[in-house]
TORGUFI-151777 format. One record per residue: residue number from 1; residue in three letters; chain; x, y, z of N, C-alpha, C in turn. Coordinates in steps of 0.05 Angstrom, whole numbers, plus 5000, padded with zeros to 4 digits. Example, Ala and Ser with C-alpha at 12.3 -4.5 7.8 and 13.67 -1.06 7.14 Angstrom:
% residues 2
nr|rest|kette|npx|npy|npz|capx|capy|capz|cpx|cpy|cpz
1|ALA|A|5264|4886|5156|5246|4910|5156|5264|4934|5156
2|SER|A|5257|4955|5142|5273|4979|5143|5258|5001|5157
END
This chain:
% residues 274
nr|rest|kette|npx|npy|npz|capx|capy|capz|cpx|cpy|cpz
1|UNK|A|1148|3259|5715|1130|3277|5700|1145|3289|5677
2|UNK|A|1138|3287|5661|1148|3311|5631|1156|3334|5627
3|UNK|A|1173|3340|5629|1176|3367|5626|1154|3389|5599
4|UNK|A|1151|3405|5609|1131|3430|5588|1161|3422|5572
5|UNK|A|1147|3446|5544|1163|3441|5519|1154|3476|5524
6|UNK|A|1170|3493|5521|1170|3524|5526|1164|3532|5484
7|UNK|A|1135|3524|5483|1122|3531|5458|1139|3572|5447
8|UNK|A|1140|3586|5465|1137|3611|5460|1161|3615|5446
9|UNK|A|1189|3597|5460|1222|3606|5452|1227|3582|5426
10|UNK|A|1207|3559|5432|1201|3551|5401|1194|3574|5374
11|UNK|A|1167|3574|5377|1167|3599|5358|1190|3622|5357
12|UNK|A|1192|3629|5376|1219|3652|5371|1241|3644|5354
13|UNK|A|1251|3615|5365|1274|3603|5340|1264|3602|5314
14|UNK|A|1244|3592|5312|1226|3594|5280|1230|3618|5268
15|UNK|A|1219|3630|5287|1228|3659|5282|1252|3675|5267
16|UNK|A|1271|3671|5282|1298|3677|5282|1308|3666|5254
17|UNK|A|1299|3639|5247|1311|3626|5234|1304|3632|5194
18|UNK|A|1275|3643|5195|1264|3655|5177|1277|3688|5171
19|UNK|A|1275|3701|5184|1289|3724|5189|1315|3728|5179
20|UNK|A|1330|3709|5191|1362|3712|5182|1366|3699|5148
21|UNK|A|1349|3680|5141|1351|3669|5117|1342|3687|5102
22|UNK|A|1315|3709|5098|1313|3734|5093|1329|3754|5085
23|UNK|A|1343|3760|5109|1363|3783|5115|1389|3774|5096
24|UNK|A|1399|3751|5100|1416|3749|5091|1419|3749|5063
25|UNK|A|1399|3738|5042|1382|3742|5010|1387|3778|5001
26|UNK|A|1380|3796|5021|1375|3825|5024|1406|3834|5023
27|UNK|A|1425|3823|5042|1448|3835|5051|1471|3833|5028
28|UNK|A|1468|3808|5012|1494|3794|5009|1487|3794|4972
29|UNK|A|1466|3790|4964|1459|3783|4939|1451|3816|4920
30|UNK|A|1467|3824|4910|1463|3851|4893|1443|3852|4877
31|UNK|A|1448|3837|4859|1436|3832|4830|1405|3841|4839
32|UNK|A|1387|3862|4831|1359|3855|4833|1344|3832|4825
33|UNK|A|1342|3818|4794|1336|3799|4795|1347|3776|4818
34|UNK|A|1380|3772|4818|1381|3756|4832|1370|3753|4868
35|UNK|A|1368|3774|4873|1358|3780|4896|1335|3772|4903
36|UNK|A|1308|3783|4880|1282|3776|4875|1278|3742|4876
37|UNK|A|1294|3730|4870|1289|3700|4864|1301|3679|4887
38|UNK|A|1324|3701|4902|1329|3682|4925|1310|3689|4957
39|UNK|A|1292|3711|4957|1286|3716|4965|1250|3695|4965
40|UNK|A|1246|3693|4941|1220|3675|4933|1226|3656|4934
41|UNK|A|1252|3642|4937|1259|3615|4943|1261|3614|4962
42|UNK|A|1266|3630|4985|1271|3626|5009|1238|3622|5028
43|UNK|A|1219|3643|5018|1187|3644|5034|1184|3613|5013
44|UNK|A|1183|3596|4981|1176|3582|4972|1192|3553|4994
45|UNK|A|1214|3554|5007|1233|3535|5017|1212|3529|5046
46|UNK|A|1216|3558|5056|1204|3553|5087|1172|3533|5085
47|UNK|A|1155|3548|5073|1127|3539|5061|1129|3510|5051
48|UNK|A|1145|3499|5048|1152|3467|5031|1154|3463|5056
49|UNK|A|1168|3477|5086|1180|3455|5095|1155|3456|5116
50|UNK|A|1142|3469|5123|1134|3463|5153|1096|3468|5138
51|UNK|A|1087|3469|5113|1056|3453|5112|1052|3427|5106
52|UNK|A|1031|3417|5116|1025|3394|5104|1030|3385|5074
53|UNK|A|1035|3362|5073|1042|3352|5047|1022|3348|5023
54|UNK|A|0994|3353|5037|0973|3359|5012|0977|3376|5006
55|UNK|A|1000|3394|5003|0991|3426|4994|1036|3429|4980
56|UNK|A|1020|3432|4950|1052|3435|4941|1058|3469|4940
57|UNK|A|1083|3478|4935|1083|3500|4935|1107|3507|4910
58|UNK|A|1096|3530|4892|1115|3540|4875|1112|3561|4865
59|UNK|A|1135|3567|4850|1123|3591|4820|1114|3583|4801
60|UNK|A|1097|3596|4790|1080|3573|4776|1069|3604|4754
61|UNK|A|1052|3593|4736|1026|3602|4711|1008|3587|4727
62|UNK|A|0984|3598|4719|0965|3586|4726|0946|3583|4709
63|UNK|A|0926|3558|4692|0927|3561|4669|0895|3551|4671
64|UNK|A|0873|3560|4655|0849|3541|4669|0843|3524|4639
65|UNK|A|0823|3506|4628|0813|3485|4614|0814|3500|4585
66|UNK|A|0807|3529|4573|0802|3546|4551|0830|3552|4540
67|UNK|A|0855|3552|4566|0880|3559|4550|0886|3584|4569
68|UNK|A|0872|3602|4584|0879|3623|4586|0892|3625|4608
69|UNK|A|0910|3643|4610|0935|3637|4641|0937|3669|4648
70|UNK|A|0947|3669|4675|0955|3684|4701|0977|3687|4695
71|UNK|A|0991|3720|4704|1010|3722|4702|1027|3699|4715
72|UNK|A|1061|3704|4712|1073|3690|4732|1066|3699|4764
73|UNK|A|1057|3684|4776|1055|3682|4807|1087|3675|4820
74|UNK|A|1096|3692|4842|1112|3678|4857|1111|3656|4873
75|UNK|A|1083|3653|4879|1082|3631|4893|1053|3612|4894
76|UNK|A|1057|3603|4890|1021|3584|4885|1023|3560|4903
77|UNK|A|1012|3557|4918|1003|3530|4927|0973|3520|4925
78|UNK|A|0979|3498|4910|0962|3477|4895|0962|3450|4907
79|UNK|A|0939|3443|4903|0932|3413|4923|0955|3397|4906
80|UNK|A|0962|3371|4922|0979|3358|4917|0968|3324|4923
81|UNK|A|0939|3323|4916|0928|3294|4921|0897|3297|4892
82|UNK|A|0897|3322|4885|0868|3310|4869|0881|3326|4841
83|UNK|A|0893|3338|4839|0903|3349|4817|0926|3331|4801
84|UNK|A|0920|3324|4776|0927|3302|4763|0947|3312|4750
85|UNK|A|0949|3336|4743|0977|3337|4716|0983|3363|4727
86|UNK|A|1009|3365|4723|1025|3403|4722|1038|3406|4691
87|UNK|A|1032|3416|4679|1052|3423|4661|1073|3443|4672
88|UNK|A|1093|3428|4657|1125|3435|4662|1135|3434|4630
89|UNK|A|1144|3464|4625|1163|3469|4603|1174|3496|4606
90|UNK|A|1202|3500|4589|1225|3515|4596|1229|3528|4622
91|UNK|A|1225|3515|4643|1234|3523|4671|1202|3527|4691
92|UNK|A|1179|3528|4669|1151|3544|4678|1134|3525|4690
93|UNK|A|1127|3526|4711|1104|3506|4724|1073|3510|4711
94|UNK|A|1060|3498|4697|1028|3511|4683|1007|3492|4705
95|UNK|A|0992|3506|4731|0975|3486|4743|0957|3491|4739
96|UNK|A|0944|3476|4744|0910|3482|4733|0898|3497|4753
97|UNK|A|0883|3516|4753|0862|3536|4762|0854|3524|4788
98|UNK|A|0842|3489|4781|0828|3483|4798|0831|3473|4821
99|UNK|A|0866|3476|4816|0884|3457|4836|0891|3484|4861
100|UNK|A|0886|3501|4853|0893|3526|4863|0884|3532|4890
101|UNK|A|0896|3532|4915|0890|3544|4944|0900|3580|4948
102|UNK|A|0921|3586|4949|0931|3605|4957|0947|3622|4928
103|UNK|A|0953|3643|4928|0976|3660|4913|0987|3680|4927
104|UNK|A|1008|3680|4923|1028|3697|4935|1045|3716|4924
105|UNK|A|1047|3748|4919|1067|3759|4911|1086|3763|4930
106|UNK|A|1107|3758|4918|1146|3768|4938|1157|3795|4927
107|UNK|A|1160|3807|4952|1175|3834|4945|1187|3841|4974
108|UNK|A|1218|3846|4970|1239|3855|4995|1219|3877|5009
109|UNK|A|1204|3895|5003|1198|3919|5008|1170|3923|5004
110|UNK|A|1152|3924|5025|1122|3934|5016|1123|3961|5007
111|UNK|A|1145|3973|5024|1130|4002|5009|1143|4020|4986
112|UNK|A|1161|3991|4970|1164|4004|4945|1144|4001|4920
113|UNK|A|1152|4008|4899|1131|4015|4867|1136|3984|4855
114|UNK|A|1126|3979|4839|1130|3965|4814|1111|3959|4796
115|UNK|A|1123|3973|4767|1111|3979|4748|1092|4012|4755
116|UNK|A|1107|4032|4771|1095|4047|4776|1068|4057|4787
117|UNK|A|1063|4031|4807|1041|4021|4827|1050|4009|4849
118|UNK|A|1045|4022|4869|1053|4015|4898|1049|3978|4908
119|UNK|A|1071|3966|4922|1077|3933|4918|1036|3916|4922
120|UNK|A|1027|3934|4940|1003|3926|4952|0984|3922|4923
121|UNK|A|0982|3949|4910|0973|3941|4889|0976|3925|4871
122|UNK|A|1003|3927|4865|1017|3907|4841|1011|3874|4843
123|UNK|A|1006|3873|4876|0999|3839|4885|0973|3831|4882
124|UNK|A|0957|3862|4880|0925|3853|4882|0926|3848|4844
125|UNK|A|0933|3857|4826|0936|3851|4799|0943|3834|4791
126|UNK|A|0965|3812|4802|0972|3788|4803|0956|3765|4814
127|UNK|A|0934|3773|4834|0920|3755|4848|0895|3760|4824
128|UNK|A|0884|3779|4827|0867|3781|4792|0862|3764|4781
129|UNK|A|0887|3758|4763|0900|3744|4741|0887|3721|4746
130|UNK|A|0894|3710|4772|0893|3679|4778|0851|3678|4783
131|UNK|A|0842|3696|4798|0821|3686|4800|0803|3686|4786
132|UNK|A|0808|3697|4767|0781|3709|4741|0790|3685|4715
133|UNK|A|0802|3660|4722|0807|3644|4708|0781|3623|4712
134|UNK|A|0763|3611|4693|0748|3590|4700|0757|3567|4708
135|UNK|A|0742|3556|4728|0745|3537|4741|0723|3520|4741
136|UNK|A|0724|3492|4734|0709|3470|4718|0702|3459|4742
137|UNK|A|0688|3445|4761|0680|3427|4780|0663|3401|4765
138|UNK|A|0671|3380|4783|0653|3354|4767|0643|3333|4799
139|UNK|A|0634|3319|4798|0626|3304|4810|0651|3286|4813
140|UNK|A|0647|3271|4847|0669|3263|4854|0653|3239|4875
141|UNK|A|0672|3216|4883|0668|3196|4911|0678|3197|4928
142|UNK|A|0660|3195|4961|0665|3197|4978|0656|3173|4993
143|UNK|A|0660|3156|5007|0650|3130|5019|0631|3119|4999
144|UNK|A|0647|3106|4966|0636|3097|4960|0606|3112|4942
145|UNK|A|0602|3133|4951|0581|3147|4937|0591|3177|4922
146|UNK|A|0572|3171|4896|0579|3201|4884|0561|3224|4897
147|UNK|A|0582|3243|4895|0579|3274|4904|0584|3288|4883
148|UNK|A|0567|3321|4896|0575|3346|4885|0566|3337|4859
149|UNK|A|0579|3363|4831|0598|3378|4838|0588|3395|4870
150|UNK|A|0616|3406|4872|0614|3427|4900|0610|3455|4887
151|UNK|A|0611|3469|4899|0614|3496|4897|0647|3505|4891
152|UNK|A|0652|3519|4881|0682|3534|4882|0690|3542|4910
153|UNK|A|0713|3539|4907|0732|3550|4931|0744|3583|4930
154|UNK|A|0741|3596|4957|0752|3612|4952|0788|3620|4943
155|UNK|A|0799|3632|4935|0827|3627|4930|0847|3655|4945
156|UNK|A|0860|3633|4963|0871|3667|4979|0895|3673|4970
157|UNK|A|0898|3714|4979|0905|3724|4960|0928|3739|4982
158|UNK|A|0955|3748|4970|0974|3762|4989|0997|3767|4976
159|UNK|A|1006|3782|4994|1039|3799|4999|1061|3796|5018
160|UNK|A|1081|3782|5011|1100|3770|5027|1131|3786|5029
161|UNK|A|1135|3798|5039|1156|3823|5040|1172|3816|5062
162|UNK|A|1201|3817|5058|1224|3817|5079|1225|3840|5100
163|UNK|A|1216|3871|5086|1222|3894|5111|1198|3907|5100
164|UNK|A|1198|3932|5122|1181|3961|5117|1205|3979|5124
165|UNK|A|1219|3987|5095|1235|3998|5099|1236|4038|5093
166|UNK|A|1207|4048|5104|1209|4074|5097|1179|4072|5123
167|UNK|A|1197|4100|5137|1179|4108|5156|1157|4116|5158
168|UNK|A|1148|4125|5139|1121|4142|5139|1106|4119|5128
169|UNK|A|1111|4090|5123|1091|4066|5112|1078|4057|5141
170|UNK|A|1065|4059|5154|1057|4057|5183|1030|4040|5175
171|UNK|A|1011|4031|5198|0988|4013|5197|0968|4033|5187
172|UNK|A|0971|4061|5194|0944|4072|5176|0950|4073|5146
173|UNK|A|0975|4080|5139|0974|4084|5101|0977|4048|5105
174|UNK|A|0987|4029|5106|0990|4007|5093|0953|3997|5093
175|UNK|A|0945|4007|5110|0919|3996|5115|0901|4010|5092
176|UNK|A|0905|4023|5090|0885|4054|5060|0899|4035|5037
177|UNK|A|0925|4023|5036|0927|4019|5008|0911|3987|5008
178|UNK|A|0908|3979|5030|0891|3948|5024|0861|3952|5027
179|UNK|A|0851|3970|5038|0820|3982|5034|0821|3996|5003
180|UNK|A|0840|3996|4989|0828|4007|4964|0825|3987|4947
181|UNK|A|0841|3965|4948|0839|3941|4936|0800|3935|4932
182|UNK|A|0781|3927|4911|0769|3911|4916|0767|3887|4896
183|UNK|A|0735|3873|4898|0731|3852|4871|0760|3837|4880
184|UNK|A|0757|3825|4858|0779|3805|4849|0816|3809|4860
185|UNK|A|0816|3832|4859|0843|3839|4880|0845|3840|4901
186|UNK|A|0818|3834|4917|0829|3839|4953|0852|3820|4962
187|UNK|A|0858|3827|4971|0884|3810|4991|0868|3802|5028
188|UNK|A|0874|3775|5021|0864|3763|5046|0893|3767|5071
189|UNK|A|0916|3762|5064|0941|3759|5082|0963|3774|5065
190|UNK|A|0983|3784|5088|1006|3800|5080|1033|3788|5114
191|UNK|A|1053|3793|5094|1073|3788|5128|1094|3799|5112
192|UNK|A|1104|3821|5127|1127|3833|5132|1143|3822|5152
193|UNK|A|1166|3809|5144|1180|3796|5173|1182|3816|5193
194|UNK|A|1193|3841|5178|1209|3854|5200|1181|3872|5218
195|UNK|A|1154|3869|5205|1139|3900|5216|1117|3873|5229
196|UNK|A|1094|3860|5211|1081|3854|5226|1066|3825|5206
197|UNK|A|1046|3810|5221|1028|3794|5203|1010|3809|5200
198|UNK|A|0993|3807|5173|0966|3831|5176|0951|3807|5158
199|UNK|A|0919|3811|5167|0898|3796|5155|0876|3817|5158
200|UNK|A|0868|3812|5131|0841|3834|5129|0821|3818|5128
201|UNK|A|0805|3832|5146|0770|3815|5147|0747|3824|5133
202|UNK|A|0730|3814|5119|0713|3825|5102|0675|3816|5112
203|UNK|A|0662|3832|5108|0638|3822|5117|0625|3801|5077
204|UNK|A|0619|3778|5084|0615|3765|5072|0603|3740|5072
205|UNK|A|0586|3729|5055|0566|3704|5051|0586|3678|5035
206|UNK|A|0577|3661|5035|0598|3639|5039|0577|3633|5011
207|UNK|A|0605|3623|4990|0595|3606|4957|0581|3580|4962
208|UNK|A|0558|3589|4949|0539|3561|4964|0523|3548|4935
209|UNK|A|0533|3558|4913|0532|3557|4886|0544|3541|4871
210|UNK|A|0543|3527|4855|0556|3508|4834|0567|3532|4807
211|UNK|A|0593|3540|4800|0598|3548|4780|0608|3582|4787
212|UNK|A|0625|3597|4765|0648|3609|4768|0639|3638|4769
213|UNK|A|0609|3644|4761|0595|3663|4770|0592|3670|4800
214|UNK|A|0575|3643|4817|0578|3648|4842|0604|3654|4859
215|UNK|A|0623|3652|4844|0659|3655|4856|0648|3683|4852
216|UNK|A|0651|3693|4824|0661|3715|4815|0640|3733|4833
217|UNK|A|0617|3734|4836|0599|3750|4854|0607|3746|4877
218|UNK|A|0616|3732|4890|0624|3733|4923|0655|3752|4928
219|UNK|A|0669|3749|4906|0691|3773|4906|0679|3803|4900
220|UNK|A|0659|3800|4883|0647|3831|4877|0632|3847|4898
221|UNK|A|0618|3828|4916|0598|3835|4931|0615|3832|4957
222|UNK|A|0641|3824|4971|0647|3826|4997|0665|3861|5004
223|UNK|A|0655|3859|5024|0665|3895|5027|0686|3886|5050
224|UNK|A|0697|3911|5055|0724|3906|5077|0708|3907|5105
225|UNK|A|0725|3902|5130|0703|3902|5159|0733|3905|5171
226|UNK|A|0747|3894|5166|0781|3902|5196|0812|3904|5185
227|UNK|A|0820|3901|5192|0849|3887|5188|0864|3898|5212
228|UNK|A|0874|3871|5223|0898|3864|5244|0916|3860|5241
229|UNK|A|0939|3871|5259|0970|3870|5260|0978|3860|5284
230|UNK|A|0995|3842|5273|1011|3824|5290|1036|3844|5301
231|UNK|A|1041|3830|5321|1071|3841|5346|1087|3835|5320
232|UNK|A|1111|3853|5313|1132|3844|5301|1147|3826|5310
233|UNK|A|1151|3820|5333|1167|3791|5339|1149|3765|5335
234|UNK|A|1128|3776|5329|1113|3743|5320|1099|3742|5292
235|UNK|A|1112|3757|5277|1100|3759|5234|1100|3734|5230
236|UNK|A|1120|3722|5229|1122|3698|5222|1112|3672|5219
237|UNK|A|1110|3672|5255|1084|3648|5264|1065|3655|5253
238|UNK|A|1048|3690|5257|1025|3691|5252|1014|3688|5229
239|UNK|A|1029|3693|5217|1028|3689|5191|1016|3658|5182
240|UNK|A|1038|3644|5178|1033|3614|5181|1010|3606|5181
241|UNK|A|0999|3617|5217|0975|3601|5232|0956|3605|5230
242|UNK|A|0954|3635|5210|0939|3645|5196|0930|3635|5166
243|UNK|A|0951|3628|5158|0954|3621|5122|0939|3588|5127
244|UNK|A|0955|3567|5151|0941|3542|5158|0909|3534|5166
245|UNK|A|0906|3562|5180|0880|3567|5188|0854|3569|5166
246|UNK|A|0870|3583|5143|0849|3587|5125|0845|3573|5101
247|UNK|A|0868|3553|5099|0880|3525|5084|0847|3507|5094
248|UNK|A|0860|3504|5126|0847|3481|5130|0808|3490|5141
249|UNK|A|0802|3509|5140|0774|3516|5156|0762|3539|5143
250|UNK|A|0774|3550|5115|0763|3568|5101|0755|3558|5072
251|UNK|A|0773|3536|5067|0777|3523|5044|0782|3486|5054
252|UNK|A|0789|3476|5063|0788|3445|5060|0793|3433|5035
253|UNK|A|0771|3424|5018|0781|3415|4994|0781|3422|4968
254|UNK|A|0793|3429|4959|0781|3440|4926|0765|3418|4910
255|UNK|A|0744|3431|4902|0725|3416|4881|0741|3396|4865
256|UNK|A|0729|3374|4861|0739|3359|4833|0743|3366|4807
257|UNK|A|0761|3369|4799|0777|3375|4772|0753|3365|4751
258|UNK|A|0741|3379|4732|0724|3360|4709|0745|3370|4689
259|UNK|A|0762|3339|4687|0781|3339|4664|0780|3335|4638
260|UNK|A|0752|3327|4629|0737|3332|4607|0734|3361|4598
261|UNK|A|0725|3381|4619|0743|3403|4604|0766|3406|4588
262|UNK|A|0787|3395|4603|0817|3396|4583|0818|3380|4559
263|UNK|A|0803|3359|4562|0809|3346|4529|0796|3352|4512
264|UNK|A|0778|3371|4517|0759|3376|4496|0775|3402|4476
265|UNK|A|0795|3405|4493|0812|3422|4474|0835|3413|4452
266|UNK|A|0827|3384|4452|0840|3355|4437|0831|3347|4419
267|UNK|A|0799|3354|4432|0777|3331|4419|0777|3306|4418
268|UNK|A|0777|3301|4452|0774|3280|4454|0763|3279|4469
269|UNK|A|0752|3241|4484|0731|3247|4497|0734|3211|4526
270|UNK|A|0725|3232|4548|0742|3207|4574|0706|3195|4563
271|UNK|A|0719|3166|4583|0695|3157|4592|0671|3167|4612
272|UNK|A|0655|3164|4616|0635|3180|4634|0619|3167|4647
273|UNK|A|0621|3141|4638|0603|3118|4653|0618|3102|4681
274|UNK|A|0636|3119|4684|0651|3095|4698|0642|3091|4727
END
């Protein structure tokens, strides 16, 4: 007979193993910038290694069909099977809007400032950026037959932090600063290695609409309903199984790219009969 595979001290090594790569970015690396960047390499490293390979992950712009772009994101993961081009120049990843699943801000510390706004907020301003960008949908094949367009995808939104390194940041204030968030900045996921996983739940109607209005009203119109915290010895996983969870059964596929949007900023023009 087979021996069990002890799932729990699995995760714990996962665990451990995220943690110390963390800690050690925090301990050893001074430079703030340089700190900031080994630290987003390190949540951008882990995230490459253990999702599925439809799903790329980086720092990125995020740019939609008109020209207009999102701040820099620390972390974007973008489909990696229907999305046809990235622009790449002087070091900057430019993906398209429509390729867009998740965004992520990185900061050592949830409960420090930046730009003289607490990290929670500063991430919901960043996630903003990214969703109030239009997003083009076109008709697409599935067994041989044309579909859609679909409806837009929702695009999830978060805060990825190494510690909670000041006492008085506890589950009721971290929780007041993500209930103040709304619209276009809520944050769906947050993981503090060292404190906890947190997911906020919202009472809400599912985009059942073709086009970037029905997005933009389903962020305006969803109100807050919970948010849960994970055991600190399990941020990590929960995190993950959380972020996988809403990859694969919140979102599935992103709409088809209408890349006739983009050339038309050329003036030029695809085929359409095909």
């Amino acid at each position: 007979m087979a021996e069990n595979i002890p799932l729990k001290e699995l995760f714990a090594g996962l665990q451990s193993q995220m943690n110390a790569q963390l800690n050690t970015s925090r301990k050893f690396i001074n430079h703030p910038g340089a700190k900031g960047d080994a630290l987003e390499n390190a949540w951008i490293e882990w995230l490459r290694k253990y999702l599925p390979n439809r799903y790329s992950v980086d720092k990125a712009i995020v740019i939609d069909s008109k020209g207009n772009t999102s701040h820099q994101i620390d972390i974007v993961i973008y489909d990696n099977w229907f999305t046809p081009f990235i622009f790449s120049q002087n070091g900057f990843h430019y993906v398209p809007a429509e390729g867009v699943y998740a965004v992520f801000e990185v900061k050592p510390d949830i409960a420090d400032f930046s730009d003289g706004i607490n990290n929670v907020e500063y991430a919901g301003d960043k996630i903003e950026s990214v969703r109030k960008l239009e997003r083009e949908a076109t008709t697409f094949i599935n067994g041989g037959r044309q579909l859609g367009p679909n409806p837009l995808t929702k695009i999830i939104g978060g805060i990825l932090c190494n510690t909670n390194g000041h006492t008085h940041e506890n589950n009721d204030t971290l929780s007041g600063k993500f209930k103040a968030l709304n619209n276009l900045k809520t944050l769906d996921l947050a993981c503090i290695a060292d404190y906890a996983s947190i997911y906020i739940d919202y009472t809400e109607s599912e985009i059942n609409q073709v086009g970037n209005q029905p997005f933009f009203d389903f962020y305006e119109n969803r109100a807050f309903k919970d948010i849960v915290y994970s055991k600190k010895e399990n941020s990590l996983i929960t995190f993950f199984m959380q972020l996988t969870r809403y990859l694969q059964q919140a979102i599935g596929t992103i709409p088809a790219i209408n890349l006739q949007k983009y050339m038309d900023t050329i003036d030029e023009k695809l085929d359409p009969h095909i």
